[in-house]
VEXDREN-2710 file (C-alpha; in Angstrom, 1 decimal):
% VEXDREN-2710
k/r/px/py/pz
1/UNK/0.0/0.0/0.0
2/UNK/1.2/3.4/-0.7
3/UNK/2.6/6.0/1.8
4/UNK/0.7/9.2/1.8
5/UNK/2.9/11.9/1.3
6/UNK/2.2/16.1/1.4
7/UNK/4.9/18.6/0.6
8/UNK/4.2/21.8/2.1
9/UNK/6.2/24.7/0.5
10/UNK/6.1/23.2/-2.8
11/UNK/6.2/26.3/-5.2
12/UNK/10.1/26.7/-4.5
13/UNK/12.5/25.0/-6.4
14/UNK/13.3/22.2/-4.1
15/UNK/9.7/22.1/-3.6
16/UNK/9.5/21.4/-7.4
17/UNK/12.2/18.8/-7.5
18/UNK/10.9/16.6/-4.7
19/UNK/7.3/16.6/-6.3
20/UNK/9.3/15.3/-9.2
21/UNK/11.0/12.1/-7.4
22/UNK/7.4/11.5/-5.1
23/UNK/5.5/11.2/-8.3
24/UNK/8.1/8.6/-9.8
25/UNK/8.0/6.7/-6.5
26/UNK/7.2/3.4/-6.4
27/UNK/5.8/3.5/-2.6
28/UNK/4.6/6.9/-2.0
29/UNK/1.1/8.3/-3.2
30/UNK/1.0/12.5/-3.4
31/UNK/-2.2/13.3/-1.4
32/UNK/-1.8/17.0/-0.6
33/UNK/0.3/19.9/-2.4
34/UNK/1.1/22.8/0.1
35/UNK/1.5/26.5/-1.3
36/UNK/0.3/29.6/0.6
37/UNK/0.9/31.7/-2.8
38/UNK/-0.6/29.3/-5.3
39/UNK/-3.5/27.8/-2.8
40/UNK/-6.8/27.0/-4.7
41/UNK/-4.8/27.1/-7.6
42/UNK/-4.2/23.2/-9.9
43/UNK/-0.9/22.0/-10.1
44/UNK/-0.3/22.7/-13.7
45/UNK/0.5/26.4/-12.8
46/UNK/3.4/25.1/-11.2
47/UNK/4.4/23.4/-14.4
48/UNK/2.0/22.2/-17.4
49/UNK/2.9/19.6/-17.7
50/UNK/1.2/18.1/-14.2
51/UNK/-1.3/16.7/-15.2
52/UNK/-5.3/16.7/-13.6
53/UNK/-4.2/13.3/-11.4
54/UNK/-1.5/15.6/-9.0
55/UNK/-3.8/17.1/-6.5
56/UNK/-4.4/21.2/-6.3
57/UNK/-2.7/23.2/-4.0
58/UNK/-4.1/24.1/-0.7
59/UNK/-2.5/26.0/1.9
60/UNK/0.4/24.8/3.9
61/UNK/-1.9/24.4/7.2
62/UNK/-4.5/22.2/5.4
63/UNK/-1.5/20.3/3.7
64/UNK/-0.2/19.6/7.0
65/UNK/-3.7/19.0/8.7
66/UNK/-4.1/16.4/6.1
67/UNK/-3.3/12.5/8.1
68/UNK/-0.3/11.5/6.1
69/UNK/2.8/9.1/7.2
70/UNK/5.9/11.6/5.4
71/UNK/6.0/15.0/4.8
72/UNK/8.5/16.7/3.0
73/UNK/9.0/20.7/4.3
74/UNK/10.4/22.8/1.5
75/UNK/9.2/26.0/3.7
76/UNK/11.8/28.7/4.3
77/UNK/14.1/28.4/7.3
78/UNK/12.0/30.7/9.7
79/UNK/8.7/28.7/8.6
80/UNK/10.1/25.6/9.0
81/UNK/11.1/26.4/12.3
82/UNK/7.6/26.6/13.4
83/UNK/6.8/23.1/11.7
84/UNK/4.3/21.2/13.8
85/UNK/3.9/18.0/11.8
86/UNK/1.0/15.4/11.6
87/UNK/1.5/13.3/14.6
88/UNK/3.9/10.1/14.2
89/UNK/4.6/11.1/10.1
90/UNK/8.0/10.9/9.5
91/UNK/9.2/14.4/8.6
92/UNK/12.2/15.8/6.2
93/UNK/13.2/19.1/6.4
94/UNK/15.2/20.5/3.7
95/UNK/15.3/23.7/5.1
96/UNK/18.0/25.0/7.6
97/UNK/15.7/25.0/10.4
98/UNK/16.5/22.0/12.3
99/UNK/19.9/21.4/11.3
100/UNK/21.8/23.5/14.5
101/UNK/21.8/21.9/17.3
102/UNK/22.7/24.9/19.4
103/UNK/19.6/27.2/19.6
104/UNK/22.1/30.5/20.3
105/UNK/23.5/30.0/17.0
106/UNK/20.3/30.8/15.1
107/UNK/20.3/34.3/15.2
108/UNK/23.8/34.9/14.1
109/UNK/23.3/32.5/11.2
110/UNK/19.8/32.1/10.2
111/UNK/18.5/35.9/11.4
112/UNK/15.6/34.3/14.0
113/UNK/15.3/33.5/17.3
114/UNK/14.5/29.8/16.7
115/UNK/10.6/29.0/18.4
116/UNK/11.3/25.4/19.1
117/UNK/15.0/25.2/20.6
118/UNK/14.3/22.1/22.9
119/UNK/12.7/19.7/20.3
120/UNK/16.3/20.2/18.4
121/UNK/17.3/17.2/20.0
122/UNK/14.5/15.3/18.4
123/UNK/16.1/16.0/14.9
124/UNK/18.6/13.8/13.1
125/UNK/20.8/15.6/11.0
126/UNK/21.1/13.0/8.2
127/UNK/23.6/12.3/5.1
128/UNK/22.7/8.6/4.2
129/UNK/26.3/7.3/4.0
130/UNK/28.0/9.0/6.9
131/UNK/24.8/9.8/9.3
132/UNK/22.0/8.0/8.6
133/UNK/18.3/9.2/10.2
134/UNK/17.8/7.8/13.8
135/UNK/14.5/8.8/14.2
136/UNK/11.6/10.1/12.3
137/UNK/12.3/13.8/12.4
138/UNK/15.1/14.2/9.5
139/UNK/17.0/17.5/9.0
140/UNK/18.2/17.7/5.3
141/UNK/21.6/18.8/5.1
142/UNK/22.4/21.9/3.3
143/UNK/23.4/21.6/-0.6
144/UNK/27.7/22.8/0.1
145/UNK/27.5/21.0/3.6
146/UNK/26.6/17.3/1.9
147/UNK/29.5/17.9/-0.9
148/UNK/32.5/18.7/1.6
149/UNK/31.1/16.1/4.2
150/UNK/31.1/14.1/1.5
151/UNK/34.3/14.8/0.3
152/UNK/36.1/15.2/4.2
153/UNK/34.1/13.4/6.8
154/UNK/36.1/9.6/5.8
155/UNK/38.8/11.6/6.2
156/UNK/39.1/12.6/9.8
157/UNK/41.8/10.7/10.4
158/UNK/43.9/10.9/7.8
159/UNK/44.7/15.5/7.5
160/UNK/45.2/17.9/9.6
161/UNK/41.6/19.7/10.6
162/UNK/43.8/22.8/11.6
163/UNK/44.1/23.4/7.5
164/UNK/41.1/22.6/5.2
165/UNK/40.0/25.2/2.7
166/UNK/37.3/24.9/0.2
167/UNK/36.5/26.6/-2.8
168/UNK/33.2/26.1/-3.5
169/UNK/30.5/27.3/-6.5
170/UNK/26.7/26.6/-7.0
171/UNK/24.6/26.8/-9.9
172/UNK/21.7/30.1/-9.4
173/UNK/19.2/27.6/-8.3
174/UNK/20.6/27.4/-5.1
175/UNK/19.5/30.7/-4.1
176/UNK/15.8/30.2/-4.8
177/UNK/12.9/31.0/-6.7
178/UNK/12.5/34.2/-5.1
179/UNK/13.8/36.9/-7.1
180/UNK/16.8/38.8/-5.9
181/UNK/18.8/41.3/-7.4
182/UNK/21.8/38.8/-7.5
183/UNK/19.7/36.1/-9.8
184/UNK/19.5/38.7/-12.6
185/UNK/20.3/37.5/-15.8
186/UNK/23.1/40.8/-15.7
187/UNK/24.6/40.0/-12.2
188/UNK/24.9/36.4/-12.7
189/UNK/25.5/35.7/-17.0
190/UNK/29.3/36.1/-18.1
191/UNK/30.3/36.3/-14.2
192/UNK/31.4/34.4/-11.2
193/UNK/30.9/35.7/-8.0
194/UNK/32.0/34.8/-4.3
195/UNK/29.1/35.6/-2.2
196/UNK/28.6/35.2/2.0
197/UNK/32.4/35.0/2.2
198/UNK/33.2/34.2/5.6
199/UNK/30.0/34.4/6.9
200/UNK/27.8/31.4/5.2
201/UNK/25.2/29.3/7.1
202/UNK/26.3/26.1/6.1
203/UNK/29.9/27.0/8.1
204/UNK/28.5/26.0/11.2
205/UNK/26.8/23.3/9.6
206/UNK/30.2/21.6/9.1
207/UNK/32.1/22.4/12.2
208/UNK/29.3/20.8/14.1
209/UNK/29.6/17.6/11.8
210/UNK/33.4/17.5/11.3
211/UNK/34.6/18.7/14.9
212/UNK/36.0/21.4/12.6
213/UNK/35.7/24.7/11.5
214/UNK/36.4/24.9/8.2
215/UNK/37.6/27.9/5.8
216/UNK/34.6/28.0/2.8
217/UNK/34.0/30.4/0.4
218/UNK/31.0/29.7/-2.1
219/UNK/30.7/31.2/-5.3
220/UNK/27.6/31.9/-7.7
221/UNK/28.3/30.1/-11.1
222/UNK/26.1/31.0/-14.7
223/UNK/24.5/27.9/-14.7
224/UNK/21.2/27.3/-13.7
225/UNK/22.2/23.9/-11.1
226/UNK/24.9/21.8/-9.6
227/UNK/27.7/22.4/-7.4
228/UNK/31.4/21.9/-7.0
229/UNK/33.2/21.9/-3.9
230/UNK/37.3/21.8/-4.0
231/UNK/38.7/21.0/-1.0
232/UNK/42.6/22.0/0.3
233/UNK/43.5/19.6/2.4
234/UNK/47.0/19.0/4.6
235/UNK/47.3/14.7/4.3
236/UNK/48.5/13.1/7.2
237/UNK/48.1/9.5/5.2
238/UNK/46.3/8.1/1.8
239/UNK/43.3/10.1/1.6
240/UNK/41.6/7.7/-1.8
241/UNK/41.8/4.4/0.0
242/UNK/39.6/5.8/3.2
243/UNK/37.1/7.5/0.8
244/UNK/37.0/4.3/-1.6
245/UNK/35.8/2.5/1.9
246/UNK/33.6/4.6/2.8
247/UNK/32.0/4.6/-0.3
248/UNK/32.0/0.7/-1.7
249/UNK/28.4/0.1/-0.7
250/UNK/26.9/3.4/-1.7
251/UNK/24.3/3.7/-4.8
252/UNK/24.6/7.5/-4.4
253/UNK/28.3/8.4/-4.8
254/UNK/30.9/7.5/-6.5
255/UNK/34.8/8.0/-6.2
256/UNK/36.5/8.1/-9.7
257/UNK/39.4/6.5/-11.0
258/UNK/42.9/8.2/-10.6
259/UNK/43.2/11.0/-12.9
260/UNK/39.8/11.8/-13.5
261/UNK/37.7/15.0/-12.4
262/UNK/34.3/15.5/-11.3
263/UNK/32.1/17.6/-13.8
264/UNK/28.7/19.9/-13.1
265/UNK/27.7/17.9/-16.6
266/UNK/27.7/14.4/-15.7
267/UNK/25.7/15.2/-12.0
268/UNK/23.1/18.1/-13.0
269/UNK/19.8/16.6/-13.2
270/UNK/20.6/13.5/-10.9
271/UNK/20.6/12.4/-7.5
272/UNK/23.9/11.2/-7.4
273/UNK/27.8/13.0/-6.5
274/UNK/31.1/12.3/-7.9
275/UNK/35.0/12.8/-5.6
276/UNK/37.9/13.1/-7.3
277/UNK/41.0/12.9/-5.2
278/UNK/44.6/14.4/-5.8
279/UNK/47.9/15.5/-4.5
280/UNK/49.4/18.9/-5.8
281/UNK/53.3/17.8/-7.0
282/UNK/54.1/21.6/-5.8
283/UNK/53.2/21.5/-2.5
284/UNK/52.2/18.1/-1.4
285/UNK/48.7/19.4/-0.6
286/UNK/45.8/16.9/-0.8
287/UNK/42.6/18.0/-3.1
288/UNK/39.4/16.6/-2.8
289/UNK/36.8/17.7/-5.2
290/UNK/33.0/16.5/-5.1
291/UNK/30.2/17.4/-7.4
292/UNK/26.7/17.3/-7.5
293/UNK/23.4/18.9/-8.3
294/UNK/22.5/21.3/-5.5
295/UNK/18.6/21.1/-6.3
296/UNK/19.3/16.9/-6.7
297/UNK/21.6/14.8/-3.9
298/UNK/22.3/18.3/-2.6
299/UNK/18.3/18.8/-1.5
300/UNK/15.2/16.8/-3.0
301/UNK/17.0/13.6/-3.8
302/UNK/18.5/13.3/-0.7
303/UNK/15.3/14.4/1.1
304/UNK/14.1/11.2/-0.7
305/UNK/16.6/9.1/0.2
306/UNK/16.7/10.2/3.9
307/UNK/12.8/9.5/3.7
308/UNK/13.4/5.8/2.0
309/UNK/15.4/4.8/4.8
310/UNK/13.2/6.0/7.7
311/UNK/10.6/4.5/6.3
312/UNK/12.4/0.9/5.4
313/UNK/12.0/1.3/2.0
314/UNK/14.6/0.4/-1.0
315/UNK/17.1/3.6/-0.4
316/UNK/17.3/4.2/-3.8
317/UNK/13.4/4.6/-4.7
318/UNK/12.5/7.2/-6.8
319/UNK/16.3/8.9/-7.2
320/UNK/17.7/9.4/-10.3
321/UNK/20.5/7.7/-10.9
322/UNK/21.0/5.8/-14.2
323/UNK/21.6/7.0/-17.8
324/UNK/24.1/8.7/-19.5
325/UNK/23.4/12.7/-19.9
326/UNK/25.1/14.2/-22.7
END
């Protein structure tokens, strides 16, 4: 029998993508469509090509009043912090709102007293392959944080946490649907751009996974998705063999052969990530470079995924991860 489902926030572009993956799911059934700004509107406004079976919007309050056993929140942070889910649904948050576990941090990095701070606890901050969900209140990691935990977490033993640097740069999806002055066409076409240096909210993100602060600074590419993270290590042993390990088993990500690099091209559009591992002859530094698709394994596939396994089901149900893109 199917899993109901509701995904409140839905008009956003993660919104979008994980409406994509729950309608090709094998074991989930769409039964509500959350949107304060499209509510009594039909899904194909979203995109025509829904078709009359995908239910209307509503609001987000009668999405989430509706008895469903997952719900997907693609709400922004502040909204998401206020989330009071369907009792005993399991419940993936792709926003930031949940993924601090230290209430006093919110402020600084978020810009909101956070409502909730004691039912942080109850959340599990969940990358499948290094964290997987404990419980069924899943905080979605943000889209740089999965790359370089991806990239550094099988590494903790093996460089020196007191020099890791990462160059990192997103496609202009990953600042939202919501117009800004720097998604216009003229800021962002024939330009890169470092953005929140020094001060982004997926920093804190890491130190509290890795035991580490680490130095990022993300930059806005001219493409419309995926992300590549570059990381500078110092190696204090092989870094390929622990990352090979950790990643034998897993469907999702893949460590390439010697020699070859990670491309935006092969990982837009899909749920999985690519980690390309090197050594600068110069300098003996170690590099590390991951890629994925922010809007896929970097938010609504792995909002999927994090789902599938919470609720026993095959972890790789309704991800996209076959075929050959050109």
């Amino acid at each position: 029998m199917a899993i109901p489902t509701t995904i409140v926030g839905a008009s956003g572009y993660s919104g979008q993508e994980t409406l994509d993956r729950v309608l090709a799911h094998p074991d989930l059934e769409l039964v509500a469509l959350g949107s304060d700004s499209l509510a009594g509107k039909p899904a194909g406004v979203l995109d025509p090509r829904l078709g009359s079976a995908v239910p209307g919007f509503v609001s987000n309050a009668e999405a989430l009043a509706t008895r469903v056993e997952l719900v997907f929140s693609c709400l922004d942070h502040e909204r998401s912090a206020a989330l009071r889910a369907p009792p005993g649904a399991v419940v993936v948050d792709l926003s930031g709102a949940h993924r601090l576990k230290d209430p006093s941090l919110y402020p600084a990095w978020y810009g909101f007293e956070h409502p909730d701070p004691e039912a942080l606890a109850d959340w599990s901050y969940s990358v499948p392959e290094l964290f997987p969900p404990t419980g069924p209140l899943i905080a979605n990691p943000g889209c740089y944080a999965t790359a370089i935990l991806l990239a550094l977490a099988p590494l903790a033993e093996t460089i020196d946490p007191e020099w890791v640097v990462v160059d990192a740069k997103s496609g202009v999806s990953g600042a939202g649907r919501t117009l800004k002055s720097s998604s216009h066409a003229a800021h962002v076409l024939e330009n890169v751009s470092p953005y929140k240096v020094g001060s982004h909210q997926h920093a804190p993100e890491l130190a509290q996974a890795l035991g580490y602060p680490v130095c990022l600074v993300p930059h806005l590419l001219p493409v419309r998705r995926g992300l590549i993270a570059t990381c500078y290590v110092r190696p204090l042993g092989d870094l390929r063999e622990p990352l090979e390990a950790a990643y034998a088993a897993a469907a999702a990500v893949t460590v390439l052969p010697e020699d070859v690099s990670p491309e935006l091209s092969r990982v837009q559009g899909t749920d999985g990530a690519e980690i390309g591992v090197f050594t600068d002859g110069a300098t003996g530094a170690g590099i590390v470079i991951r890629a994925l698709d922010n809007l896929g394994k970097g938010a609504a596939g792995q909002a999927v995924q994090n789902a599938n396994l919470a609720l026993g089901l095959e972890e790789t149900a309704g991800l996209r991860l076959s075929g050959v893109l050109v």
